[in-house]
C-alpha positions in Angstrom: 111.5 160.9 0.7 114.4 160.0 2.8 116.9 162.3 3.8 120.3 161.2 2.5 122.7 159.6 4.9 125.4 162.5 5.0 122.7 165.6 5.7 121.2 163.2 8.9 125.2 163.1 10.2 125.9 166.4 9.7 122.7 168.1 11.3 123.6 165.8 14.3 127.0 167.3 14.9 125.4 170.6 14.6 122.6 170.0 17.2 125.8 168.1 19.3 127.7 171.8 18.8 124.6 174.1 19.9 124.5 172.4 23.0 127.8 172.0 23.5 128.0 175.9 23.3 124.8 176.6 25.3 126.6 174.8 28.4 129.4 176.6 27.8 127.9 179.6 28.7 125.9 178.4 31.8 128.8 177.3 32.8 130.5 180.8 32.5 127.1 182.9 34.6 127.6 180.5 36.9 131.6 181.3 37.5 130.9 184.9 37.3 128.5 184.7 40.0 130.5 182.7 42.4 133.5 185.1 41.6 131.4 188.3 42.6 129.5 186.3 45.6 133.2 185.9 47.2 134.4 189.3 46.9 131.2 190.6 48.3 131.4 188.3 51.2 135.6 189.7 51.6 134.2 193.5 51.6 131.8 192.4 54.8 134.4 190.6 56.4 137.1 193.3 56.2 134.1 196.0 57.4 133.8 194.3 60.3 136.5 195.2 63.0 138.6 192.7 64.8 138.1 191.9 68.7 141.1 192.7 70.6 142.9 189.6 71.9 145.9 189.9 75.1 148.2 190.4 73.5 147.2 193.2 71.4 145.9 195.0 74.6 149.0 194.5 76.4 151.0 196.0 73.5 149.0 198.7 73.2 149.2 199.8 77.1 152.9 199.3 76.8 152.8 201.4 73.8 150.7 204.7 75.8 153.5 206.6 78.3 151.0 207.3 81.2 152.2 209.5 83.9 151.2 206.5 86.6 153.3 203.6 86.5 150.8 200.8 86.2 151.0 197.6 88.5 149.7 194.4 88.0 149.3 191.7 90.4 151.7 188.7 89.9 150.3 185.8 89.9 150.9 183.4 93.4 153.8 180.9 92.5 152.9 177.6 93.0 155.5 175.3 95.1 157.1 173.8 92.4 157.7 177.7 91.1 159.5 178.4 94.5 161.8 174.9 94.7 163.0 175.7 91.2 163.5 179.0 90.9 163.9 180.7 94.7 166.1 178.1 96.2 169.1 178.9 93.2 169.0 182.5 93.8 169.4 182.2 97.7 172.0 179.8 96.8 173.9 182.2 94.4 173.3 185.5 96.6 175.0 183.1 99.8 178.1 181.9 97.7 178.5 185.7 96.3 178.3 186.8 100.3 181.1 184.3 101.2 183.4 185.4 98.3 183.5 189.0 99.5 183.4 189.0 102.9 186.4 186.8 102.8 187.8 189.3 99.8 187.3 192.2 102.2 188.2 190.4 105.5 191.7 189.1 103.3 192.0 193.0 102.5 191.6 193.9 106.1 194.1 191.7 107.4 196.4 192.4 105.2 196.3 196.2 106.6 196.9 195.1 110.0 198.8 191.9 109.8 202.0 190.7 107.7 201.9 187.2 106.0 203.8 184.5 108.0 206.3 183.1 105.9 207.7 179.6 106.9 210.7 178.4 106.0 210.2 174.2 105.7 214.0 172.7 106.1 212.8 169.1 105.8 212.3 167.0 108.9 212.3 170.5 110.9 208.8 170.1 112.3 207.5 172.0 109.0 204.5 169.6 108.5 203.5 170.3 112.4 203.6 174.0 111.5 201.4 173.8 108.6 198.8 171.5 110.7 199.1 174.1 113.3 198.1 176.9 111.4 195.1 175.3 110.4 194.0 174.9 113.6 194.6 178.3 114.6 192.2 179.3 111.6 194.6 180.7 109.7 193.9 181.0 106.1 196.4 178.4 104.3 196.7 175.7 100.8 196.2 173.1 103.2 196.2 170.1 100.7 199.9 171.3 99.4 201.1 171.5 102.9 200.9 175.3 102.8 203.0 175.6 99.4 201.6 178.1 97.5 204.1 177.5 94.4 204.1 174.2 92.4 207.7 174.3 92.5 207.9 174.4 96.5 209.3 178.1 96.3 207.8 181.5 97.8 206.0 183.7 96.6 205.4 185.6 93.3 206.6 183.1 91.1 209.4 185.0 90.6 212.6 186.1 92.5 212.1 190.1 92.8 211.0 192.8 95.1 207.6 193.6 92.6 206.8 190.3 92.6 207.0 189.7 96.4 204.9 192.7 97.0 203.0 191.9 94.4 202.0 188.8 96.4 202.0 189.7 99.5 199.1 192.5 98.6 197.0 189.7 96.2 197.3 186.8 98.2 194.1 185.5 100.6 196.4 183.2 102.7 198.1 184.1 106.2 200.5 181.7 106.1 202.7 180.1 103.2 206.0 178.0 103.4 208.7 177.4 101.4 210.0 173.8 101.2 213.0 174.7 98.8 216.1 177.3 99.1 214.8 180.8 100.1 214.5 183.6 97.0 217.4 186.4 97.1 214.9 188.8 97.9 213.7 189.2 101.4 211.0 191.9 102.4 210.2 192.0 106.0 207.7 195.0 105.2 205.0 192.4 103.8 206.3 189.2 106.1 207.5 188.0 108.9 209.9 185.0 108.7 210.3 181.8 110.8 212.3 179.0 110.7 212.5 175.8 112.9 216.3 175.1 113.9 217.5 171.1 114.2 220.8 169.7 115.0 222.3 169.1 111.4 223.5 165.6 112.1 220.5 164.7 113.8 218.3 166.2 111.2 220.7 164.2 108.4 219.7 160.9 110.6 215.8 161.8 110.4 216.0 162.8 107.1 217.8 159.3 106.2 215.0 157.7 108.4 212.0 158.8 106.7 213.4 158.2 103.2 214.3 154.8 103.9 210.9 153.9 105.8 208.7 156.0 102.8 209.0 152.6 100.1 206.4 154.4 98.1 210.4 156.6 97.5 211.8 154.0 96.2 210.3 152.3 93.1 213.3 149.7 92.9 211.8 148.2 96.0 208.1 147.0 95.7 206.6 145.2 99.2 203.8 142.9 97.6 202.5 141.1 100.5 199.4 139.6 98.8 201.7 137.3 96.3 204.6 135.3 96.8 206.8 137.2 94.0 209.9 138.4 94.7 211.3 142.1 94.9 212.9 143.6 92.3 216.3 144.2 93.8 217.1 141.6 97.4 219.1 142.6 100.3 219.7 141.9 103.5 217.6 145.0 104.7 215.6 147.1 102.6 215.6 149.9 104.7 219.3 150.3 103.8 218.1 151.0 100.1 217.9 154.2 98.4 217.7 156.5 95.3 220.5 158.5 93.7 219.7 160.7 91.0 221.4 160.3 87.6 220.4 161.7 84.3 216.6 161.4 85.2 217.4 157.9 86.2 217.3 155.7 89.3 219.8 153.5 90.5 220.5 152.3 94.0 222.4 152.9 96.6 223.9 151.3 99.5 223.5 152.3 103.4 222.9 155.5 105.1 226.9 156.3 104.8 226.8 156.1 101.2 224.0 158.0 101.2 225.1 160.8 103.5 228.2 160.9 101.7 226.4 162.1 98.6 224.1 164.9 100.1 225.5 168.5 100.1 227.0 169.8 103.3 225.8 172.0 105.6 222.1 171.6 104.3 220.2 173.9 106.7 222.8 177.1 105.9 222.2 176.5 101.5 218.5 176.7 103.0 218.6 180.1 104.6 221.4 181.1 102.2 218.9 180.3 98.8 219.6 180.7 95.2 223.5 181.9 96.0 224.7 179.1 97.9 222.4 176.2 96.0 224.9 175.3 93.4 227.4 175.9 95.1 230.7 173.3 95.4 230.6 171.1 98.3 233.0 172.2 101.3 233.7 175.4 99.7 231.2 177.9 101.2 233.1 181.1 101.4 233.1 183.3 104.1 231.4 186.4 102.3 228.3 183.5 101.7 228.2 182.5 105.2 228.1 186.1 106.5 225.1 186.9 104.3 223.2 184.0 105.2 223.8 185.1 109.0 222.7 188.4 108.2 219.8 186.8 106.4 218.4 185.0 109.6 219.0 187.9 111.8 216.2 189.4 109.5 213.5 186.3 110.6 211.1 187.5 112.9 210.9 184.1 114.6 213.1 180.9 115.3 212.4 178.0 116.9 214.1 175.1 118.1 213.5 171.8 117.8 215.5 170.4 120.8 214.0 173.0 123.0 210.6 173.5 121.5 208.4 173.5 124.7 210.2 177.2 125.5 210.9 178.5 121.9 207.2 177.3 120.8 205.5 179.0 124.2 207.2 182.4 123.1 206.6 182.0 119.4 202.7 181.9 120.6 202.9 184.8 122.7 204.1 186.3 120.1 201.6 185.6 117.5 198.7 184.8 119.6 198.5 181.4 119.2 196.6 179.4 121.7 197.2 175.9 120.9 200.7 174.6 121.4 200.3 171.2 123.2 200.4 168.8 119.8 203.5 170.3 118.7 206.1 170.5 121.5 204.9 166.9 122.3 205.1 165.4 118.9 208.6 167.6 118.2 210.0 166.8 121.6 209.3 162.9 120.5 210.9 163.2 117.5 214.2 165.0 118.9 215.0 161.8 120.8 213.9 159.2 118.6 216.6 158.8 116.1 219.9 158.0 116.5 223.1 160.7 117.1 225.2 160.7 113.7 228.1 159.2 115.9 225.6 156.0 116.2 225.1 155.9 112.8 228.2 156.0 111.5 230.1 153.6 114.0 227.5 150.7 113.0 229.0 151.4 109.1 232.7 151.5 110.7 233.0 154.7 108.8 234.2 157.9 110.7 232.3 160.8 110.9 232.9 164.4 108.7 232.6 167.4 110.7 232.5 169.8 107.5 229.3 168.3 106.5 227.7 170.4 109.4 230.2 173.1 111.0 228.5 175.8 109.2 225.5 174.3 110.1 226.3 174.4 114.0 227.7 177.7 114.0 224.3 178.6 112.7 222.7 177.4 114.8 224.7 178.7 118.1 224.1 182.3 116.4 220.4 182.0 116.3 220.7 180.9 119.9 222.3 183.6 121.1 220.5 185.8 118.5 217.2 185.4 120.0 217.4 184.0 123.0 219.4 187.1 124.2 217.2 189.4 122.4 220.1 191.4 119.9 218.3 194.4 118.6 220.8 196.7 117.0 222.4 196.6 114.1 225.7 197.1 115.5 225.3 193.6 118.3 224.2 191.8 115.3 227.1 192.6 113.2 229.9 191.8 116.1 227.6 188.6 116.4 227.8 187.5 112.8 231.7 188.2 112.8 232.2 186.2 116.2 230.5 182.8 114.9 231.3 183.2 110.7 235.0 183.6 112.1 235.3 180.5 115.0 237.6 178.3 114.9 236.1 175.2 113.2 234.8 177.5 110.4 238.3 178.6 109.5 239.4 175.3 109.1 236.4 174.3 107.0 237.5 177.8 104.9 241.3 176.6 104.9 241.0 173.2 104.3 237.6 172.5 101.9 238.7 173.2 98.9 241.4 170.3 99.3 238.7 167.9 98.5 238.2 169.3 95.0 234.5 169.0 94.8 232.9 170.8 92.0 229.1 170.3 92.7 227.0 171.2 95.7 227.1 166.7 96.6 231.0 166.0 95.2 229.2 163.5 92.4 226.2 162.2 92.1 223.1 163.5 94.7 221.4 161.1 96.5 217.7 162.4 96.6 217.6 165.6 99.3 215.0 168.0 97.5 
């Protein structure tokens, strides 16, 4: 008898379900066996202790405080080890050196010695000076020709006792100059003073001379000799051309009478006499202003003279124990005689020459000649030698008669360039 189609199916699917269930739980032994196999192999693994690596044994002898401090042998560096690492800190260690010793050597100096201060009235042998200095190994701002302000002024930055003290005790240089008009304040506790002396006219002449021969002064005149094109502005000498200052504009000028005319009188006394006397109306200098700048270079340790350098520069070196002195008298006793007398200059423009543009100039300069050359110590010569030269003859008329000319600013119009 057959079995009926249905029952065969369905006794199938049951054998099909045994089996399926039978692998099912193989398949679960085995899982469970693997799972305990791997945490019995973990246990063994953690029982076993670790082998100590380097740096575990160096932390632990850092870690235990042993009353011997232990020492290991450094390694031997190789030569690229010493090129790039030893040669920097010898480097370092030698700049570092230099800094202080000249820090302390400054410091000692400054002890023993005052700061020369120069006093740089232009075409006075300043530049000389400064050159000098260097050679004497004096400690100066070489590349600003021994200006130690950006606006040509000494020291401090500012014009007061504090800050001139201040200065004078900070400063690593020996010698400074001042190539504009002197402060107010004037302390010779911390400095000693010197001035070069010139002729005024004769100094106006050089001072007209190396303007007028500097082109890279005067942009309206451009020299191209590599092209054909023409200058901006023609005439019949170019040397004759020059600057006047207007409202932060250029414009030229004619000869050196037109531009002598516009310069302010009596340049190398506004100098000495600074910040009072610098904005001060042309030809009206008073008396009380010219006293005080006399007083003022009676307090200069040193003056020289240009005409007669070869004897004032031999005792300004004895005096400061300078040794070399040959470059300077000859290249200042040159330049004494070059140029032209102011007589000269202005009988080629047919124009006659203004003595109040350098009276108080040359009365100046006759004090600091006797002044120094006959040695006046006391305060009481001094004073009977200011009154004797602020009260000659050609002063009083320059105190009578200036103001006639009714300038009101230090040139009497527009300055041709002087500063």
């Amino acid at each position: 008898m057959k079995t009926p189609f249905p029952v065969l199916i369905y006794t199938k699917q049951l054998a099909a379900m045994a089996e399926i269930e039978s692998i099912k739980k193989t398949a679960c032994v085995l899982l469970l066996y693997c799972v305990a196999s791997i945490i019995f192999l973990r246990e063994k693994i953690i029982e076993q202790p670790k082998p100590a690596t380097n740096r575990t044994v160096n932390t632990a002898m850092k870690s235990i405080r042993t009353p011997e401090k232990i020492v290991e042998q450094p390694r031997p560096p190789t030569n690229r080890t010493v090129n790039t690492v030893m040669k920097p800190t010898r480097r370092k260690r030698k700049k570092n050196r230099e800094r202080t010793d000249v820090y302390q050597s400054s410091l000692r100096r400054r002890k023993d010695r005052k700061i020369m201060y120069y006093l740089h009235i232009h075409k006075g042998g300043g530049t000389t000076m400064c050159q000098q200095a260097y050679k004497e190994q004096l400690r100066i701002k070489r590349q600003t020709n021994c200006n130690v302000q950006a606006d040509q002024h000494c020291c401090g930055n500012e014009d007061s006792l504090e800050a001139q003290i201040w200065y004078a005790k900070t400063t690593q240089f020996d010698f400074v100059a001042c190539e504009k008009e002197m402060y107010d304040t004037m302390t010779t506790d911390y400095y000693d003073y010197v001035v070069t002396l010139r002729d005024s006219a004769t100094r106006y002449v050089s001072h007209w001379n190396h303007l007028r021969t500097n082109s890279r002064l005067n942009p309206l005149y451009s020299k191209n000799t590599s092209t054909n094109k023409t200058p901006k502005i023609q005439m019949n000498d170019t040397h004759d051309m020059h600057i006047i200052i207007k409202n932060k504009k250029q414009y030229s000028v004619g000869n050196f009478a037109t531009w002598w005319e516009l310069q302010p009188d009596n340049y190398n006394t506004r100098m000495i006499c600074g910040a009072k006397c610098l904005d001060h109306p042309k030809f009206q200098i008073t008396p009380q202003l010219f006293q005080y700048t006399l007083q003022r270079l009676s307090l200069f340790s040193h003056v020289l003279f240009l005409e007669d350098m070869e004897s004032s520069y031999t005792a300004f070196t004895k005096a400061v124990g300078w040794t070399r002195a040959v470059n300077v008298v000859r290249k200042n006793a040159k330049m004494s005689t070059s140029n032209k007398t102011i007589s000269e200059k202005m009988a080629e423009n047919k124009l006659r020459y203004d003595p109040f543009m350098t009276v108080l100039d040359d009365a100046l300069y006759a004090f600091a000649r006797k002044r120094y050359e006959g040695n006046y110590t006391s305060d009481s010569e001094i004073a009977s030698l200011v009154n004797e030269y602020a009260n000659s003859k050609n002063v009083q008329d320059y105190y009578r008669d200036g103001r006639s000319r009714n300038c009101t600013d230090p040139c009497c119009g527009e300055c041709s360039k002087w500063r």
